[in-house]
N, C-alpha and C positions, 0 to 999 in steps of 0.2 A: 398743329396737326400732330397728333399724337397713335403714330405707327407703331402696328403689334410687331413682334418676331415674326409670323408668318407672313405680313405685310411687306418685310420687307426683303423675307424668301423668296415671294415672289417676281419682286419687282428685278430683283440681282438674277434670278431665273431667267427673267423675259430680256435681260438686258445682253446674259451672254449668250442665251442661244439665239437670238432673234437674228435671222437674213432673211434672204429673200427664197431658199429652197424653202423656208420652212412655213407651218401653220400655224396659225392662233389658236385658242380655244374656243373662239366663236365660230371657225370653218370647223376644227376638229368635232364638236360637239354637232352640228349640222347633219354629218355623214356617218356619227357614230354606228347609227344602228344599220348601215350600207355594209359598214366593218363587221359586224356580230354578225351578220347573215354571211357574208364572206368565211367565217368562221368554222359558222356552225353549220355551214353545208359541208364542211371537208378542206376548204382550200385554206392557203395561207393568206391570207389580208395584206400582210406587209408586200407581197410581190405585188398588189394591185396596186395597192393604197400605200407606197411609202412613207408618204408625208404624214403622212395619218400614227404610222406606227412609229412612227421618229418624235412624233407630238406625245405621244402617250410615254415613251421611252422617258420622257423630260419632265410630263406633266403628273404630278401624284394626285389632281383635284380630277383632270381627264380621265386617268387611269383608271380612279375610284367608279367611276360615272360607267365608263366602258366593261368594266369587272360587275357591276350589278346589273346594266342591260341584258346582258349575257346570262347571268344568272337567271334573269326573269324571261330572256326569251325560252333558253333551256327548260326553264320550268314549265310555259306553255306546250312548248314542243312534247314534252314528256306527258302532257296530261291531256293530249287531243293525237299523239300518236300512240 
């Protein structure tokens, strides 16, 4: 098996942060767009959803994912408000 450097970013990622307060990217990505609504109405997401913003704080693939949601919900928003 022949593992990239990100491969095994990751794997050293998931290794030290992984307990049990925390989420996957399987639950994180689930709830994403729960978080971007939480957002973009005004509130702060992390007070609801910690876990959520504790995953994103760790994860650059999550992040990436939740940064263009957002993006794209923003952008409906703006072109039907």
């Amino acid at each position: 098996m022949n593992l990239q450097p990100e491969d095994l970013r990751k794997i050293i990622q998931q290794i030290l942060f992984e307990d049990s307060s925390q989420i996957g990217c399987t639950e994180c990505f689930k709830v994403l767009d729960q978080f971007a609504e939480i957002k973009l109405a005004g509130n702060v997401p992390a007070l609801v959803m910690p876990m959520v913003q504790e995953h994103l704080n760790h994860c650059d693939n999550c992040r990436e994912e939740f940064v263009m949601l957002l993006d794209a919900l923003k952008a409906l928003h703006d072109n039907h408000g």
